[in-house]
N, C-alpha and C positions, 0 to 999 in steps of 0.2 A: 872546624866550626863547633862550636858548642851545644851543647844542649838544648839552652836557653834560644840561643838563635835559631834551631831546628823550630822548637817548639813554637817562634814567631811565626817562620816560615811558611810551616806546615799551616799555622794558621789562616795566612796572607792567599795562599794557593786555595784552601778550602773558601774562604769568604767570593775569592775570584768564581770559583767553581758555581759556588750556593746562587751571586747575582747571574752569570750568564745561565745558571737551568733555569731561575726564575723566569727570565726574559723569555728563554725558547717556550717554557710553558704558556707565557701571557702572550705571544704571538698567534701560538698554537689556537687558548680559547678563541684569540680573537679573530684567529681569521679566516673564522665561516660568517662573522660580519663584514668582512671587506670583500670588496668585489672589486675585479682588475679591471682597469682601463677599456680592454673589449668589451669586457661586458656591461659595464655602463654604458656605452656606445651603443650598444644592442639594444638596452633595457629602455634608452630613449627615444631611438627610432622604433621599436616595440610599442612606445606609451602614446606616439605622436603615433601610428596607424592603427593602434586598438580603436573600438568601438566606445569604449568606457574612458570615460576621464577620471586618472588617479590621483589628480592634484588634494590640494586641502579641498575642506569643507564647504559648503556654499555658504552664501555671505547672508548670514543671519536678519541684519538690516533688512538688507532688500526684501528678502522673504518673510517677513515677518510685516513691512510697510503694504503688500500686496495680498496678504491674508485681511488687516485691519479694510484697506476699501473694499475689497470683496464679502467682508462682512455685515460694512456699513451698504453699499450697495445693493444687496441682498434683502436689508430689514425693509431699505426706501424703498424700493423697486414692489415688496410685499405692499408696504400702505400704502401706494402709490393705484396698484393695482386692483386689489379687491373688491372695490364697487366693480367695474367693469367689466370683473371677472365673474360677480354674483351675477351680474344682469344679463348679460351676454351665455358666459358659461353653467351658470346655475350652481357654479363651486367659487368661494371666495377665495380657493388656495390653489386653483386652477395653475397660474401664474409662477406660482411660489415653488411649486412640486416641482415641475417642468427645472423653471431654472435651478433647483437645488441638486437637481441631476445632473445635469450641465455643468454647476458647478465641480460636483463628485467626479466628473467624468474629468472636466477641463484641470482640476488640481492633480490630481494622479497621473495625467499626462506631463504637469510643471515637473513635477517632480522627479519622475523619468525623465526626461530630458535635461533634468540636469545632471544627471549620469551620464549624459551622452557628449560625443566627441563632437562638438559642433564642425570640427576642422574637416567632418565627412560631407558635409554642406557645400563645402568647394567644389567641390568638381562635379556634385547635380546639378548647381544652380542653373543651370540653361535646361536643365528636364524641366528643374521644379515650373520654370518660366513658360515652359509649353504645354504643361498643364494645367496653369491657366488663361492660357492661350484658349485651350479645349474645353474648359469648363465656362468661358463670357461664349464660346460658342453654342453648347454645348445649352445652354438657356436662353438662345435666341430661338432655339426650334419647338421647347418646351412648352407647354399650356401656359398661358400670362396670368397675374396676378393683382388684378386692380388697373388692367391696364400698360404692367411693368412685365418685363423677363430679368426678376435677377435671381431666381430660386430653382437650386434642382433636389427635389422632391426626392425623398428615402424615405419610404414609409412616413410614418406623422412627423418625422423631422425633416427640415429642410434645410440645406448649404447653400449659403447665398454666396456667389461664386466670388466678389468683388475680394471678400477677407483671404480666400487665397490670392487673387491679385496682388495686394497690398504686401499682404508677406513675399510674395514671388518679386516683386521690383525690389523691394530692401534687399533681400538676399541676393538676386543678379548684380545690383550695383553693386553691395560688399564685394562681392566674386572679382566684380572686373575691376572696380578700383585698387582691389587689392593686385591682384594680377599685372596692372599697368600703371601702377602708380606712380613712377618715374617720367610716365610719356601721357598724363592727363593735360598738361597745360597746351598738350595740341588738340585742334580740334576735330581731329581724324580719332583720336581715343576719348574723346567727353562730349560734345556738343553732340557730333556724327550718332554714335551709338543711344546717346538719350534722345534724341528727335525721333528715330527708330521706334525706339522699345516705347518711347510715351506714345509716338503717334498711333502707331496699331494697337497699341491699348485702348488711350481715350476712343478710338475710333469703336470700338467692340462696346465701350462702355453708355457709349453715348446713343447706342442705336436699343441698350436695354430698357430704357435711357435712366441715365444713374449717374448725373451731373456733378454730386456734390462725394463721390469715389473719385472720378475724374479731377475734381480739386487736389484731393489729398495724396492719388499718385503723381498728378504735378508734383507738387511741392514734395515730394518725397524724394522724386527724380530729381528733381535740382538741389536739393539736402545731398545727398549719397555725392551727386558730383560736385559738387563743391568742397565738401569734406576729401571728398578723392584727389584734388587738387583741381580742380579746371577753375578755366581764370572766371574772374569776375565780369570781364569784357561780353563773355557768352553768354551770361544770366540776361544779359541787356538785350543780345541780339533773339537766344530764345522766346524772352519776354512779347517781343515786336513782332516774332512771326506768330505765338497763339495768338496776341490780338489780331494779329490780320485774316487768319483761320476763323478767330470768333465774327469776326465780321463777315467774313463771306458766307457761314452757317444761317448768320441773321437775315443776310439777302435774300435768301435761298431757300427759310422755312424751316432751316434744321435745327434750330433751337426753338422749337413750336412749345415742346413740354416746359421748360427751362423759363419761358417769357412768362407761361401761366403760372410758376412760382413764384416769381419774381414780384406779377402784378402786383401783389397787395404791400411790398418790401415798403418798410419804412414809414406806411399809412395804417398800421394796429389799432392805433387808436384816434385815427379819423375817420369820421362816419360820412361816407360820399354819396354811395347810391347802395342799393340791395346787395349787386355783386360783388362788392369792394366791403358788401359787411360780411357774408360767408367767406370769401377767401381769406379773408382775414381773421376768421377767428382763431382755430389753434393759437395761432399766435396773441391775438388782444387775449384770450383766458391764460394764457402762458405770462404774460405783463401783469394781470391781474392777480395769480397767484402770489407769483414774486413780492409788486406790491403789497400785498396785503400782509404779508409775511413780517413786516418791519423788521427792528434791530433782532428778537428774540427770537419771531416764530409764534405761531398758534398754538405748539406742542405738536407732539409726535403721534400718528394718524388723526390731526384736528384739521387736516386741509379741508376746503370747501371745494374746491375746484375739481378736483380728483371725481367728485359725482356727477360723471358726463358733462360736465360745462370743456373741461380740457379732453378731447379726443385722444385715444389710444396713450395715455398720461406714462406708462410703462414704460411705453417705448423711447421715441426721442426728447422728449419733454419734460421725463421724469424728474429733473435738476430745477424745475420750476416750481413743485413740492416739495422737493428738498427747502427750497427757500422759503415757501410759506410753511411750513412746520417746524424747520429749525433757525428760521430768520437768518438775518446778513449774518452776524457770527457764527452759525452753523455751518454755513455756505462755504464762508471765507477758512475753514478750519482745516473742510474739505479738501476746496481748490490745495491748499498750504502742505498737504499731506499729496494730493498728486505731483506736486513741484517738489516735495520731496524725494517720491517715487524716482522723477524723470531724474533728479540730479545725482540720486544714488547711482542710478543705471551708467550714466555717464560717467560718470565717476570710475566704476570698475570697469567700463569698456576701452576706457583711454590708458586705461594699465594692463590691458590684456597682452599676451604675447608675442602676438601678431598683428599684423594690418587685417587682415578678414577679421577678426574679431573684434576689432576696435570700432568697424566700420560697420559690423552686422552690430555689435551692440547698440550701438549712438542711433541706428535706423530704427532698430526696433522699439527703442527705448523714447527715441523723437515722435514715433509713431501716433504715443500715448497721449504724450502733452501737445501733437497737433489736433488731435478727436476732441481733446479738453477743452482747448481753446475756440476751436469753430460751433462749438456745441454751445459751447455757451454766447457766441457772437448770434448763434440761430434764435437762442430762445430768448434772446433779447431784445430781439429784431433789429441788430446789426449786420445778420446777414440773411440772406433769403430760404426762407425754408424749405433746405433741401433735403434734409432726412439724412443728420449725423449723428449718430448712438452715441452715447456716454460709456465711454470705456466702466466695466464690472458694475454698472449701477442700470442700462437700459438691458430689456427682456431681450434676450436672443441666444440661441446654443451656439449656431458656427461661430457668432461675434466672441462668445466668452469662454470657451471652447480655444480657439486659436490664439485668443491673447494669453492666456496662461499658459500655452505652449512656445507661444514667445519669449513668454517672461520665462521661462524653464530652458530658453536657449540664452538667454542674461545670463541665470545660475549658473548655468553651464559654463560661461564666459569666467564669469567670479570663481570658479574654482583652482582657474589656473591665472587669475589676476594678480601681479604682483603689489599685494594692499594686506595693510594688517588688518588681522581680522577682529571683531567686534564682538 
């Protein structure tokens, strides 16, 4: 061999040498990034029984659509309230402070919770459900209030039992649809178990008497199972036996509170006799603000009705100042911006990773835009005035309080949604 050929040789060896130390070197840096097949396994059954959800980020949208009405809500809710609050309470911020606390308190709970593993919700949801089982009890024994039991009294604040209710059947359904979702279209798993869980409900609800909660865990209860799969053949046959129920209640007396609601439905603004004109007002000042309101609005604290003509205006009513101060395009901008809320939520629940989560989102998120829609059938006297709050816009701490704890179990849903983020 030559020289010349050593000296290739020698090279060919060294260059072989130089590439495989590189390679053990760049294995070496790398791999205290790689992690073995176990332990992926681990670190995922780890992340599925953590407390803490370590997916991405919560989905900006959403949260950002649920800051904007809680802000608008908040300003309307103030001018809405302040007369009432001067005359009554003798502070015109009375109203304002309360819920601003509320508010404080209800967003820093969204927000924790959406750290949270929603997937720990599975296997309470039959507690959470007996605890408001305990709680529609729990304020039947309680001092009444106007005539009603649905408040258990904490010091100067009050829990009004029903909003656990409402979360406690969203969250059971999610449980069990998820749980039996293969075996809903019998009806030993859907019809069976919602006749149950609704009957002893409305039954508890209706003795508080708290009719128009009774509406909306109906239709909750039949939302959850149907999404779960139950056939559409039961919707029909359920439907027939509450009417048969509501009929024999009516025989019987047990819709006494419910008929004195009702009386004035649909006759606001027909003047019959004396008692057909008090019943009816809330609502004729409720028509009256609206109308007056036209396309634009009077401007913003320019209502007229909010001065004692519309009773407790704060509360369920509030959405009838909205329209006389910010007129039909205020109104409608609103509504437009809840329908967005609701279709966000959907949206990230139908991509979540699971069936319980698909099924708690769409519950909770349907929750919203069912309060939206009957709320505004109330104050327009489409439907009878039963006393349904305006989701983040009517005065109440457990009502605004728990929604935002809801909506922080969405976030929570959205972190491990598979959806590009925004």
């Amino acid at each position: 061999m030559t020289s010349f050929q050593s000296m290739v040789l020698r090279a060919d060896v060294n260059r072989i040498y130089d590439e495989k130390y590189r390679d053990e070197q760049h294995y070496k840096s790398e791999k205290r990034f790689i992690r073995p097949e176990k332990n992926r396994g681990r670190d995922k059954k780890n992340k599925k029984r953590g407390w803490i959800v370590r997916g991405m980020g919560i989905d900006l949208p959403f949260c950002l659509i649920i800051l904007v009405l809680l802000i608008i809500g908040m300003i309307m809710m103030f001018s809405a309230s302040y007369p009432v609050a001067y005359y009554t309470m003798n502070d015109s911020y009375y109203y304002l402070k309360r819920q601003l606390i509320f508010a404080v308190i209800g967003v820093a709970v969204m927000l924790g919770l959406s750290f949270f593993n929603y997937n720990k919700l599975h296997k309470i949801a039959p507690l959470v459900l007996g605890i408001s089982y305990v709680a529609l009890l729990l304020v039947l024994v309680l001092p009444s209030n106007n005539g009603v039991h649905r408040w258990i009294g904490v010091g100067t604040f009050g829990i009004q039992a029903s909003e656990i209710t409402k979360f406690a059947i969203v969250l059971f359904f999610a449980h069990w649809g998820s749980k039996y979702y293969n075996k809903m279209q019998y009806a030993k798993y859907s019809i069976v178990p919602g006749v149950i869980i609704f009957g002893t409900t409305a039954m508890l609800l209706i003795l508080e008497p708290h009719f128009s909660c009774t509406v909306i865990v109906f239709i909750l209860t039949v939302l959850m199972l149907y999404i779960s799969g139950m056939r559409v053949k039961y919707i029909a046959v359920g439907a027939v036996g509450i009417i048969a129920v509501i009929i024999v209640l009516w025989l019987t007396g047990g819709l006494g509170y419910a008929m004195t609601r009702m009386g004035g439905w649909g006759q606001a603004l027909v003047y019959t006799d004396e008692t057909m004109w008090q019943d009816t007002w809330q609502t004729r000042n409720s028509l009256y603000a609206i109308g007056s309101g036209g396309l634009w609005g009077l401007g913003l604290g320019q209502s007229r009705q909010k001065y004692l003509y519309l009773p407790e205006p704060q509360n369920d009513f509030v959405f009838a100042i909205v329209c006389e101060e910010l007129g039909f395009i205020g109104a409608v901008i609103i509504l437009l911006i809840f329908a967005l809320l609701v279709w966000r939520g959907i949206t990230l629940s139908l991509r979540a990773k699971d069936k319980f989560g698909k099924l708690l989102g769409i519950g909770l998120t349907a929750q919203i835009g069912l309060q939206v829609i009957l709320n505004i059938l109330v104050i327009t006297d489409w439907l009878p005035n039963t006393g349904i709050s305006l989701p983040f816009f009517s005065y109440g701490g457990s009502s605004l309080i728990m929604l935002l704890a809801q909506m922080g179990l969405v976030l929570s849903i959205s972190r491990t949604a598979n959806i590009e983020k925004q």
